[in-house]
Wavefront OBJ file of the C-alpha trace (Angstrom):
o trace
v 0.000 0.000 0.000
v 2.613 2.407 0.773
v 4.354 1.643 -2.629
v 1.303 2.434 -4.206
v 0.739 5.816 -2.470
v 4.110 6.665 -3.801
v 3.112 6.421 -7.189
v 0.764 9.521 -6.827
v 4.088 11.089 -5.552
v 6.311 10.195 -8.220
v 3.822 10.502 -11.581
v 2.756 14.095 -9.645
v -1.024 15.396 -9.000
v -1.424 18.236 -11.541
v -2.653 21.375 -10.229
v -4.377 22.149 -13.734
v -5.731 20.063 -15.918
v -7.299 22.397 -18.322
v -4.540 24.765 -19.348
v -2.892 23.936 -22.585
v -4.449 20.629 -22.923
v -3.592 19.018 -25.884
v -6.790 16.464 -26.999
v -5.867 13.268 -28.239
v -8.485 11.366 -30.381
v -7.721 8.109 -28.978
v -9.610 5.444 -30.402
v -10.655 2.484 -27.684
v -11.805 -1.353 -28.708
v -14.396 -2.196 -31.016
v -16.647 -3.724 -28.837
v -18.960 -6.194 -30.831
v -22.296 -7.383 -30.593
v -21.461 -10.171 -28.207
v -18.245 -8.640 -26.583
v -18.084 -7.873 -22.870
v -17.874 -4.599 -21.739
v -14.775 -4.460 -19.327
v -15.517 -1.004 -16.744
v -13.137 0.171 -14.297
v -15.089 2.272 -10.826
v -13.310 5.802 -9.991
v -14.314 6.670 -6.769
v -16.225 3.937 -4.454
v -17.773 6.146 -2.179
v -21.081 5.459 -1.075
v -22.137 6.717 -5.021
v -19.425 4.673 -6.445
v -20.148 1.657 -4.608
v -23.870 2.051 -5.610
v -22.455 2.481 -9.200
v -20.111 -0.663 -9.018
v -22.671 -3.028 -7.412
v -25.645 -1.577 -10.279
v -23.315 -2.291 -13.671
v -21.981 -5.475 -11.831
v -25.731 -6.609 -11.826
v -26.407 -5.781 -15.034
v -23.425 -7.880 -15.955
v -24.614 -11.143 -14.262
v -28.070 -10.710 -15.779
v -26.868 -9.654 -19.207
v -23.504 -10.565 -19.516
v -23.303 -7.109 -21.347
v -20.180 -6.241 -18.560
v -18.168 -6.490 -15.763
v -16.713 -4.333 -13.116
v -12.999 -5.252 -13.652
v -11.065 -2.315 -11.422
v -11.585 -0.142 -8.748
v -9.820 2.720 -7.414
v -10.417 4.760 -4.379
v -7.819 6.977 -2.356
v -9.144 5.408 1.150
v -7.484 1.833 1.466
v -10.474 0.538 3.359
v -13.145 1.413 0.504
v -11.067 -0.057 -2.139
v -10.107 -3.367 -0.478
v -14.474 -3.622 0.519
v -15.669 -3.294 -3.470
v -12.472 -4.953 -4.551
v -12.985 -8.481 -2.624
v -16.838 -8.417 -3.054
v -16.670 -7.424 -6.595
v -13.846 -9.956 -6.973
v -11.452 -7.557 -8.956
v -8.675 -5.699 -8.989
v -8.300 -2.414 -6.842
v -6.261 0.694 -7.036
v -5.046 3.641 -5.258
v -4.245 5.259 -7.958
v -6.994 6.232 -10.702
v -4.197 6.477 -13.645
v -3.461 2.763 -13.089
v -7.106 1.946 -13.890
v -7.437 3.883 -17.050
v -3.823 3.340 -18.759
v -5.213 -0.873 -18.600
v -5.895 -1.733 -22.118
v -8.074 -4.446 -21.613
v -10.492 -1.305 -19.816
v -13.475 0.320 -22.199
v -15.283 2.189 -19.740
v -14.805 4.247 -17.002
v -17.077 5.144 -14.445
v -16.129 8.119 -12.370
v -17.975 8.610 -8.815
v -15.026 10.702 -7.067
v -15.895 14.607 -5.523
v -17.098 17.053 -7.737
v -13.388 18.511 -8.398
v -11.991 15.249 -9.891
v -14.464 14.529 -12.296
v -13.361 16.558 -14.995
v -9.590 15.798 -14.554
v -10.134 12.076 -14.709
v -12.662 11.902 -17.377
v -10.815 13.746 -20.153
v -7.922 11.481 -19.166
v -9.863 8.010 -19.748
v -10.706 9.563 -22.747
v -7.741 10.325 -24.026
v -6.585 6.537 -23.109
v -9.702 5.725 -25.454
v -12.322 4.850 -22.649
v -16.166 5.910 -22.775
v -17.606 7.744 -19.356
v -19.982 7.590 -17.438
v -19.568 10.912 -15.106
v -21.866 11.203 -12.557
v -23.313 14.400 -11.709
v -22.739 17.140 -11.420
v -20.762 16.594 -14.687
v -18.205 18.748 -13.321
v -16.919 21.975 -10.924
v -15.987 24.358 -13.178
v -18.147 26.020 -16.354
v -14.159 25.817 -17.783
v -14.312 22.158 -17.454
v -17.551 21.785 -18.546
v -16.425 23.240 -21.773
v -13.479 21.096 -22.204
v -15.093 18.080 -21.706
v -17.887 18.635 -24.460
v -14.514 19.651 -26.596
v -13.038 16.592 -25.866
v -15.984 14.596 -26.859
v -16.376 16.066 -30.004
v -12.362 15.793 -30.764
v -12.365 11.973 -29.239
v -15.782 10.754 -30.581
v -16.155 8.788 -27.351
v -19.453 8.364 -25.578
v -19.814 10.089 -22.319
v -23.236 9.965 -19.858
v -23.735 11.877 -17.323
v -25.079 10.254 -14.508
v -28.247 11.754 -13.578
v -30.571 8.791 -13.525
v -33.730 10.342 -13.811
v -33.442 11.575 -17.081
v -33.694 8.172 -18.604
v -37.374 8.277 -17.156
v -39.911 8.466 -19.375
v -41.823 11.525 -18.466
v -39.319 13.915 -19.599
v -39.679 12.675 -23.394
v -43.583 12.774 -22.953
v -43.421 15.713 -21.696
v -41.170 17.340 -25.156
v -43.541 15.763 -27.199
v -46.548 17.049 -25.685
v -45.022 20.506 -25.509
v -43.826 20.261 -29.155
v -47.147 19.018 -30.357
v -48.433 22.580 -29.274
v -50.354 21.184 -25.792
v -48.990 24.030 -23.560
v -48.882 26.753 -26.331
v -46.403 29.351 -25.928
v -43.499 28.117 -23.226
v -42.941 30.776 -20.319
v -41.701 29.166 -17.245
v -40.264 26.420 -15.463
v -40.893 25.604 -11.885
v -39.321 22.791 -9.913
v -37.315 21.713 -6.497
v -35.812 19.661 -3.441
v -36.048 19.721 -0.617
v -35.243 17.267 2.506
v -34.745 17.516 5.850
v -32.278 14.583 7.376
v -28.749 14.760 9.636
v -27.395 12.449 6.084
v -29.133 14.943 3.862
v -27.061 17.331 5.020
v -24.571 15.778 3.721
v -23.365 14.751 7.144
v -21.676 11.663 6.406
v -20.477 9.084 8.599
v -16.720 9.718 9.837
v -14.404 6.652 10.103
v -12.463 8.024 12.964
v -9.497 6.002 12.631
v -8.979 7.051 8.900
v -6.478 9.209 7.501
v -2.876 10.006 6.173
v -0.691 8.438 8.938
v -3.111 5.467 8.883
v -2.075 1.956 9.131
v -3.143 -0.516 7.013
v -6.962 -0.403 5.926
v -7.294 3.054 7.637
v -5.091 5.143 5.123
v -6.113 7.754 2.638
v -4.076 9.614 -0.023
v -5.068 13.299 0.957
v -2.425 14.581 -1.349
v -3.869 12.644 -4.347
v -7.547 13.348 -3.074
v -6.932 17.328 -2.523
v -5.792 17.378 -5.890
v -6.038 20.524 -7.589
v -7.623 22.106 -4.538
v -5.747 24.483 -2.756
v -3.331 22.397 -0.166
v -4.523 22.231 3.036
v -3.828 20.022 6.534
v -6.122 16.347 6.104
v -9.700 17.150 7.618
v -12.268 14.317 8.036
v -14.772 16.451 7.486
v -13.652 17.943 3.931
v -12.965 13.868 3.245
v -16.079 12.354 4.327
v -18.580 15.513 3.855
v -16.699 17.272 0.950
v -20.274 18.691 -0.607
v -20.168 20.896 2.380
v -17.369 22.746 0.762
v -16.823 25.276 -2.407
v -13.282 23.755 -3.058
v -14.830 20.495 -4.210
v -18.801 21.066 -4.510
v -21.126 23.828 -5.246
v -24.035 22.310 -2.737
v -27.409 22.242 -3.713
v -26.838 23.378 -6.934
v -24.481 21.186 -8.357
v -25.365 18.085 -6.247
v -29.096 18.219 -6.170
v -30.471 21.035 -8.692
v -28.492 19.044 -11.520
v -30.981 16.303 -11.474
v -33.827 19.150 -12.310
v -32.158 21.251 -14.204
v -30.768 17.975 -16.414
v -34.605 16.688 -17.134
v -35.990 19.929 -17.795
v -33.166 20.460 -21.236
v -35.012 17.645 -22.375
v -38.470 18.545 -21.746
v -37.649 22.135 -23.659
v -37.672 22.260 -27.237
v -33.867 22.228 -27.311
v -31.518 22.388 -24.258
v -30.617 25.996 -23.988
v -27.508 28.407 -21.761
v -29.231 30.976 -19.529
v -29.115 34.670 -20.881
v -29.240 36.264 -16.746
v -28.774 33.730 -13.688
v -29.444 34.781 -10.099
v -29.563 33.010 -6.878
v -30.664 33.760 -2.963
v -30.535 31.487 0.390
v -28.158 31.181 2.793
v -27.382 28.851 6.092
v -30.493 29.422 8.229
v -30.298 25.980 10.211
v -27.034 24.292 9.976
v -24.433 26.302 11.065
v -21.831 23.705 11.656
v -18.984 25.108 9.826
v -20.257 24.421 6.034
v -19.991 27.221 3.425
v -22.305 26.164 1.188
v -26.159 27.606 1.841
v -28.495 24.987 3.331
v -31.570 27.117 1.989
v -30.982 28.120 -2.208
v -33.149 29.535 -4.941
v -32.356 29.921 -8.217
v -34.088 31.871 -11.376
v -32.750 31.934 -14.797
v -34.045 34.088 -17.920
v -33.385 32.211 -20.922
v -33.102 34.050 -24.844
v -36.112 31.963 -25.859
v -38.751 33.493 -23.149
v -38.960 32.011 -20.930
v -37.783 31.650 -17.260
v -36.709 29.009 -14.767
v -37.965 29.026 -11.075
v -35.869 26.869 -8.494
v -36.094 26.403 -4.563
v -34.456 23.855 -2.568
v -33.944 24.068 1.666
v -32.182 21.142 3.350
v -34.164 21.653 6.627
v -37.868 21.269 5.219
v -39.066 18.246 3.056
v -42.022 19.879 1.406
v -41.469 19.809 -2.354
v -43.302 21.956 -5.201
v -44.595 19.938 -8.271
v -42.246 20.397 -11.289
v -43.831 21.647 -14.400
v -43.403 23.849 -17.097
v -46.529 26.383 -17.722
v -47.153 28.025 -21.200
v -49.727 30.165 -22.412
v -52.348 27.815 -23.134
v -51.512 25.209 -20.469
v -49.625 23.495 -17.931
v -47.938 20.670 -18.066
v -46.923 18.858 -14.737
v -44.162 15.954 -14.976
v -43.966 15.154 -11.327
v -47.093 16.209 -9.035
v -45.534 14.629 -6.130
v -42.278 17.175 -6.617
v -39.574 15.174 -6.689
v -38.142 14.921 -9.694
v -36.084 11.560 -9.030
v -39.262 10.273 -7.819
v -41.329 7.556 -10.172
v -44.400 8.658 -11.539
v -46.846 6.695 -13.949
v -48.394 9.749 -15.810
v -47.850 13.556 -16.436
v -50.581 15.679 -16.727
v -51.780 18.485 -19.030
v -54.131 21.350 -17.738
v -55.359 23.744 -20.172
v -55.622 27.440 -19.695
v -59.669 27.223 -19.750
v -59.943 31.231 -19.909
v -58.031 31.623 -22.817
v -57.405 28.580 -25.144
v -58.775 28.955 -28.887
v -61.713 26.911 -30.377
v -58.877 25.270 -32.203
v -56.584 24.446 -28.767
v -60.131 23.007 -27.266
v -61.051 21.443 -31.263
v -57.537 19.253 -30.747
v -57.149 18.713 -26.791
v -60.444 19.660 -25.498
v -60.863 22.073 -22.182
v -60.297 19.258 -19.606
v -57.135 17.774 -18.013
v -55.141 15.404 -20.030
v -53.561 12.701 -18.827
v -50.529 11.222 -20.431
v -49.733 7.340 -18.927
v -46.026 6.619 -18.786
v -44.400 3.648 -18.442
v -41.931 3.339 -15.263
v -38.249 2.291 -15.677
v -35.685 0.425 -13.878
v -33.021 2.051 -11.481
v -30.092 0.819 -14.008
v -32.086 1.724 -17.095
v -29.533 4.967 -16.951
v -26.134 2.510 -16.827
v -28.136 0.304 -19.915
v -28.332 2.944 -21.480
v -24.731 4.176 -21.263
v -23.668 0.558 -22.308
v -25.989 0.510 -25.270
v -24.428 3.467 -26.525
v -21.063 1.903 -25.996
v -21.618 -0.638 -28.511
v -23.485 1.455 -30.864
v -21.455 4.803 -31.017
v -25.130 6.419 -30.282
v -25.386 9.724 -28.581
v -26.463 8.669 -24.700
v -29.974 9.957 -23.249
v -27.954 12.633 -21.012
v -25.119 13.563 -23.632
v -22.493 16.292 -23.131
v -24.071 18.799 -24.999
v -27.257 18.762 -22.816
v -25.427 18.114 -20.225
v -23.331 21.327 -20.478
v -26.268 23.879 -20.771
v -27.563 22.373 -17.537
v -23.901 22.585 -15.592
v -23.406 26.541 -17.190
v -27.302 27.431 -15.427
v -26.529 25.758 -11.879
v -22.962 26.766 -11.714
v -23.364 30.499 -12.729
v -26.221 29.800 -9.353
v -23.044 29.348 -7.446
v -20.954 32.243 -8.390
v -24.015 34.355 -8.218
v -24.682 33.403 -4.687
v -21.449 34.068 -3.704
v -20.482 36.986 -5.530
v -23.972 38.916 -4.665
v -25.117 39.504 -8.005
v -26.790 39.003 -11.081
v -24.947 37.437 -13.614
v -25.487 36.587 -17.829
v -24.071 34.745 -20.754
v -22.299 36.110 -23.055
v -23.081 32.756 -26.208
v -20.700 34.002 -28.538
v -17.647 34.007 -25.897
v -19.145 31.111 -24.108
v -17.772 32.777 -20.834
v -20.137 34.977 -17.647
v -20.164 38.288 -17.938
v -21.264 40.913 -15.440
v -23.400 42.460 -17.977
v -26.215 42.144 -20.268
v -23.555 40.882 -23.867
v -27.106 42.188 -25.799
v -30.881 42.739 -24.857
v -33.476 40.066 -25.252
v -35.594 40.728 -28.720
l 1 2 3 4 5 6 7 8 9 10 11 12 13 14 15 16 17 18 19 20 21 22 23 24 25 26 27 28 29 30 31 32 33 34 35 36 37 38 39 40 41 42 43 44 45 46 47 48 49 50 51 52 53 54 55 56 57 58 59 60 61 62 63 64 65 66 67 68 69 70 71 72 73 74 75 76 77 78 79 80 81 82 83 84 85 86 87 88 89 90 91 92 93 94 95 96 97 98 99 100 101 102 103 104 105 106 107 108 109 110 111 112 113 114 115 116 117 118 119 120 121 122 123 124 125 126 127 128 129 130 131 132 133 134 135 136 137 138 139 140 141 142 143 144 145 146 147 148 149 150 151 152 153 154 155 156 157 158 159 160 161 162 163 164 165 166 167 168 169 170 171 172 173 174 175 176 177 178 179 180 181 182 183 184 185 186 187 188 189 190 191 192 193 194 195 196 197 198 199 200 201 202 203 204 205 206 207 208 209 210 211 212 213 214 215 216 217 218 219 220 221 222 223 224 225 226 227 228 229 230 231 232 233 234 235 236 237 238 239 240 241 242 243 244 245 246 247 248 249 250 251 252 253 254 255 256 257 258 259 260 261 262 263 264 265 266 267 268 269 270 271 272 273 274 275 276 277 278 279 280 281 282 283 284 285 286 287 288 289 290 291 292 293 294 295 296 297 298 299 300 301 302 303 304 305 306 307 308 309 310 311 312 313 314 315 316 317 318 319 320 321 322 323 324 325 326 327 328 329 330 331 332 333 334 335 336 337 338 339 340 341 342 343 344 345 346 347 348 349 350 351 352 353 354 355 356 357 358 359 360 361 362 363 364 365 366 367 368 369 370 371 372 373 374 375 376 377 378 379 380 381 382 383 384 385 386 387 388 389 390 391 392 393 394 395 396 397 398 399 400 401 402 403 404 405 406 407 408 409 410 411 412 413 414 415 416 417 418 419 420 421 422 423 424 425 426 427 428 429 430 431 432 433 434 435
């Protein structure tokens, strides 16, 4: 173990990935029809184990893959998925994504690694699935949808609920005309738990002068973060923290945001972004708010409405209202709740003889057909094989990480914030007016 810690030592932790970086359009196996898709886990938290466990089940059922690596800079976590996965398991992540005999990566590390480690396995040829938030930085954001389109390799973001099926009922109904005119966006989440906080079991024996099973590479898990002396609590409850999360947003307004690209016509970057909250309950030494709202204006017309508090549980429904109707995906609020229909409500007061002619005056509702928990990982490994473009693809993906991380800096810079599209960089003011 201690050799292997002194491999992050010798090969060096860069302190920035994204300056200069050359792209390399690496080209990984061609997996056939009845190949095996070998994946390698980044990261087996209590995500990445989740992660692990899910593709290894697919893999027994299917045969479609199987979890051959993981990597984790805490000894203890990587020995755990290693033996009951029965695979190999790192300390290092560059061990697992220089193998050859690897085609996917799955990266479940902190918020500030994803990035790093995904252009990497991509540049050694692999396919990604990144779970969310995609990544920490709008920089990064953009240099992973560059790297995709230089590599041509598949990368999913790992919001699960967009593989549901309401999201796609819900474009068509809204492209079919059913709403009318689009003008807002409403959704949330809330909870109210000691773990929702993001207060994490501590392993008080853990750390950098561990022994044995107890050790953790801080220096390779700090990163590119500024250096600092090992804190459990940064380890085991990093989302508490700007260096490696941005809170609610990035962690839990990702999987609304995400969904609600692919309910709109086309997935679209904010024109102004603003955010409120702050830490009204849990004032144990966190920086990021516990209470957060977000609105966005977008080019097209139409806005986005966001509130999330981690000390009440009440939820809003999500839905999008337009001119001649609502449409509600998730009554219940939640969006990574299941549902088996959306609904349709029609502006009674105003709808044309033609609106009521097509859809009637009464509520429509539109069945939909519930999915498994893995349907997001099939889908991932479908895409794999066929080259497709994956349900939550970079591109999407990016519009959604620009919206929730200009949340972040407006929060904490106190101000309202837009997007300048040509630049593709934030700007403090308006780059033109809306038509």
């Amino acid at each position: 173990m201690r050799k292997a810690a002194g491999v992050s030592a010798a090969l060096g932790v860069a302190t920035n990935a994204f300056a200069a970086r050359p792209a390399k359009a690496a080209s990984g196996r061609v997996i056939g029809a009845n190949d095996r898709i070998n994946v390698g886990v980044i990261g087996v938290g209590g995500r990445g184990s989740y992660l692990a466990h899910t593709f290894a089940g697919i893999g027994e059922r299917t045969n479609d893959c199987k979890v051959v690596g993981v990597c984790d800079v805490y000894e203890k976590r990587k020995r755990k998925n290693a033996e009951s996965l029965k695979c190999e398991g790192f300390l290092d992540y560059r061990e697992v994504i220089s193998r050859p005999d690897i085609d996917a990566i799955v990266v479940a590390t902190p918020d500030h690694w994803h990035a790093k480690i995904a252009l990497e396995a991509m540049d050694q040829g692999k396919d990604v699935y990144l779970e969310k938030p995609m990544c920490h930085t709008i920089e990064e954001a953009k240099q992973l949808a560059a790297t995709v389109r230089e590599t041509k390799r598949v990368l999913q973001v790992g919001s699960q609920t967009t593989s549901a099926e309401q999201w796609w009922k819900a474009k068509k109904a809204i492209a079919d005309g059913m709403i009318g005119q689009m003008l807002m966006s409403q959704g949330s989440y809330h909870r109210n738990s000691v773990e929702g906080e993001w207060n994490w079991p501590i392993d008080a024996d853990a750390g950098p002068n561990g022994k044995d099973e107890n050790y953790i590479d801080w220096k390779m898990w700090l990163g590119s973060a500024p250096k600092r002396p090992y804190d459990a609590d940064r380890f085991f409850r990093f989302r508490k923290y700007w260096d490696y999360s941005g809170g609610i947003a990035t962690d839990l307004f990702f999987h609304v945001v995400a969904p609600l690209n692919i309910c709109w016509p086309e997935p679209q970057f904010p024109y102004r972004v603003m955010s409120s909250g702050g830490i009204y309950v849990f004032k144990d030494g966190r920086e990021v708010p516990d209470t957060f709202n977000l609105m966005a204006d977008f080019e097209k017309k139409h806005s986005l409405v966001l509130s999330s508090s981690m000390a009440n549980s009440q939820h809003i429904p999500g839905l999008i209202r337009g001119h001649d109707g609502t449409i509600i995906m998730v009554d219940h609020g939640k969006f990574e709740g299941e549902t088996d229909h959306i609904t349709v409500k029609p502006e009674k007061r105003v709808i044309s003889d033609e609106y009521k002619a097509k859809w009637g005056d009464s509520d429509i509702t539109i069945p939909v057909t519930e999915k498994p928990e893995w349907a997001h990982m099939q889908n991932f490994l479908d895409c794999v094989r066929s080259r497709q473009k994956p349900v939550l693809d970079v591109e999407t993906a990016l519009r959604a990480q620009v919206t929730i991380s200009m949340s972040v800096q407006s929060y904490r810079e106190g101000r309202v914030l837009y997007w300048d599209d040509k630049a593709m960089k934030v700007v403090p003011k308006p780059p033109k007016a809306l038509a």
